[in-house]
N, C-alpha and C positions, 0 to 999 in steps of 0.2 A: 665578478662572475661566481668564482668561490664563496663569496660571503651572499650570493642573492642565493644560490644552492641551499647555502646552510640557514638561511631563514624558509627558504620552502618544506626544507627537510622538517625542521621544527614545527613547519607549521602544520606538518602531516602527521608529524608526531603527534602535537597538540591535540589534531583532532580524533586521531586514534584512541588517546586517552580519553578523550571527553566519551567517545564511543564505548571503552570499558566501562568508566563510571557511569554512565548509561545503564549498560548492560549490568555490572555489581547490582544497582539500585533496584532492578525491572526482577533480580535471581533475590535478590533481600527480600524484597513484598512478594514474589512467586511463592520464599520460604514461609514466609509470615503467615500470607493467606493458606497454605497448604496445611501450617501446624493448626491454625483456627479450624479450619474443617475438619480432621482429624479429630479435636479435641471434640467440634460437635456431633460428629458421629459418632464416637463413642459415646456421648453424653445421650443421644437417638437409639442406640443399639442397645446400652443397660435399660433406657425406660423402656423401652419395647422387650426384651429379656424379661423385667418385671412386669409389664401387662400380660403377656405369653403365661407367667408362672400363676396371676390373679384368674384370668381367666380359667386356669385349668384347676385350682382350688375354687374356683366357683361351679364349676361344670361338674366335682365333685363333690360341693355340698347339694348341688342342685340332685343330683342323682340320690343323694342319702334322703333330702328332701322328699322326694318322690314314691321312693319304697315306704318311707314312714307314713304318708299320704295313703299310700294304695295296701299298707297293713292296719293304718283305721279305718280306710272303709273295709276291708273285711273284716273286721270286728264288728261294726255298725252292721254289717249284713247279716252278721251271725247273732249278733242281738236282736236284729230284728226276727230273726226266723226264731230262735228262742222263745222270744215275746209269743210269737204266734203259735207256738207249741204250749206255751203255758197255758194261752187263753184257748185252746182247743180243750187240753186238759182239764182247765176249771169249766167249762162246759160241761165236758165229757160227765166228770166228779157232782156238778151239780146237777143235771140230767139222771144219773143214778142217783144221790139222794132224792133229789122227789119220786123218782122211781121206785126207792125203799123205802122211803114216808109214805106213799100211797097205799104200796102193797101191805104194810103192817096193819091200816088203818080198817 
Protein backbone atom coordinates (compact mmCIF):
# COMPACT_ATOMS: atom_id res chain seq x y z
CA UNK A 1 0.00 0.00 0.00
CA UNK A 2 3.06 2.20 0.90
CA UNK A 3 4.92 1.50 -2.11
CA UNK A 4 1.49 1.76 -4.56
CA UNK A 5 1.28 5.38 -2.60
CA UNK A 6 4.84 6.12 -3.59
CA UNK A 7 4.38 5.33 -7.30
CA UNK A 8 1.20 7.50 -7.55
CA UNK A 9 3.01 10.26 -5.76
CA UNK A 10 5.59 10.05 -8.37
CA UNK A 11 3.56 9.71 -10.86
CA UNK A 12 1.93 13.01 -9.89
CA UNK A 13 5.14 14.37 -9.58
CA UNK A 14 5.93 13.26 -12.92
CA UNK A 15 3.32 14.84 -14.33
CA UNK A 16 3.54 18.06 -12.70
CA UNK A 17 7.01 18.23 -14.09
CA UNK A 18 6.08 17.46 -17.44
CA UNK A 19 3.43 20.40 -16.85
CA UNK A 20 6.35 22.86 -15.91
CA UNK A 21 8.41 21.99 -18.80
CA UNK A 22 5.39 22.57 -20.77
CA UNK A 23 4.86 25.73 -19.30
CA UNK A 24 9.34 26.73 -19.35
CA UNK A 25 8.74 25.92 -23.20
CA UNK A 26 5.23 27.92 -24.02
CA UNK A 27 7.42 31.31 -21.45
CA UNK A 28 10.73 30.47 -23.74
CA UNK A 29 8.81 31.01 -27.31
CA UNK A 30 6.34 33.88 -25.44
CA UNK A 31 10.07 35.28 -24.66
CA UNK A 32 11.33 34.74 -28.09
CA UNK A 33 8.44 35.80 -29.98
CA UNK A 34 8.10 39.10 -27.72
CA UNK A 35 11.97 40.07 -28.27
CA UNK A 36 11.14 39.51 -32.40
CA UNK A 37 8.48 42.03 -32.12
CA UNK A 38 10.17 44.38 -30.23
CA UNK A 39 13.16 44.16 -32.54
CA UNK A 40 10.47 44.75 -35.32
CA UNK A 41 9.07 47.57 -34.18
CA UNK A 42 11.69 49.34 -33.58
CA UNK A 43 12.96 48.48 -36.94
CA UNK A 44 8.87 50.18 -38.12
CA UNK A 45 9.24 53.09 -35.73
CA UNK A 46 12.99 54.24 -36.95
CA UNK A 47 11.62 53.91 -40.82
CA UNK A 48 8.71 55.70 -39.99
CA UNK A 49 10.84 58.44 -37.86
CA UNK A 50 12.75 58.63 -41.16
CA UNK A 51 9.85 58.94 -43.63
CA UNK A 52 8.31 61.67 -40.91
CA UNK A 53 11.87 63.57 -41.24
CA UNK A 54 11.82 62.96 -45.65
CA UNK A 55 8.62 64.15 -45.89
CA UNK A 56 9.04 67.27 -43.91
CA UNK A 57 12.47 68.20 -45.86
CA UNK A 58 10.29 67.72 -48.76
CA UNK A 59 7.35 69.81 -47.84
CA UNK A 60 10.26 72.35 -47.29
CA UNK A 61 11.90 72.06 -50.41
CA UNK A 62 8.43 72.07 -51.97
CA UNK A 63 7.65 75.48 -50.31
CA UNK A 64 11.18 76.97 -51.45
CA UNK A 65 10.16 75.41 -54.60
CA UNK A 66 7.10 77.41 -54.80
CA UNK A 67 8.21 80.99 -53.81
CA UNK A 68 11.03 80.68 -56.42
CA UNK A 69 8.06 79.74 -58.89
CA UNK A 70 5.87 82.56 -57.88
CA UNK A 71 9.20 85.24 -57.81
CA UNK A 72 9.70 84.12 -61.65
CA UNK A 73 6.45 84.67 -62.55
CA UNK A 74 6.60 88.05 -61.15
CA UNK A 75 9.59 88.96 -62.95
CA UNK A 76 8.05 87.39 -66.22
CA UNK A 77 5.00 89.84 -65.39
CA UNK A 78 7.18 92.71 -64.82
CA UNK A 79 8.96 92.02 -67.99
CA UNK A 80 6.21 91.75 -69.73
CA UNK A 81 4.71 95.17 -68.67
CA UNK A 82 8.23 96.65 -69.21
CA UNK A 83 8.26 95.16 -72.84
CA UNK A 84 5.01 96.95 -73.23
CA UNK A 85 6.20 100.28 -71.80
CA UNK A 86 9.11 100.10 -74.11
CA UNK A 87 6.92 99.42 -77.08
CA UNK A 88 4.49 102.37 -76.01
CA UNK A 89 7.55 104.45 -75.81
CA UNK A 90 9.04 103.52 -79.31
CA UNK A 91 5.64 104.41 -80.63
CA UNK A 92 5.34 107.35 -78.59
CA UNK A 93 9.38 108.39 -79.96
CA UNK A 94 8.55 107.37 -83.51
CA UNK A 95 5.18 109.12 -83.70
CA UNK A 96 7.10 112.35 -82.68
CA UNK A 97 9.86 112.03 -85.09
CA UNK A 98 7.55 111.78 -88.09
CA UNK A 99 5.88 114.41 -86.30
CA UNK A 100 9.27 116.53 -86.35
CA UNK A 101 10.26 115.22 -89.92
CA UNK A 102 6.97 116.59 -91.21
CA UNK A 103 7.01 119.88 -89.49
CA UNK A 104 10.68 120.91 -90.62
CA UNK A 105 9.74 119.86 -94.13
Amino acid sequence: SMEKKAKQFDRIVGEWKAKVDGIGMDLDNGQKETRNSSSELFRVKSAYEEAVLQLDEVRRENKNLSNEIKDIMDQINEGGRSIHEIDHICKRLDAEKNGAGSSSL
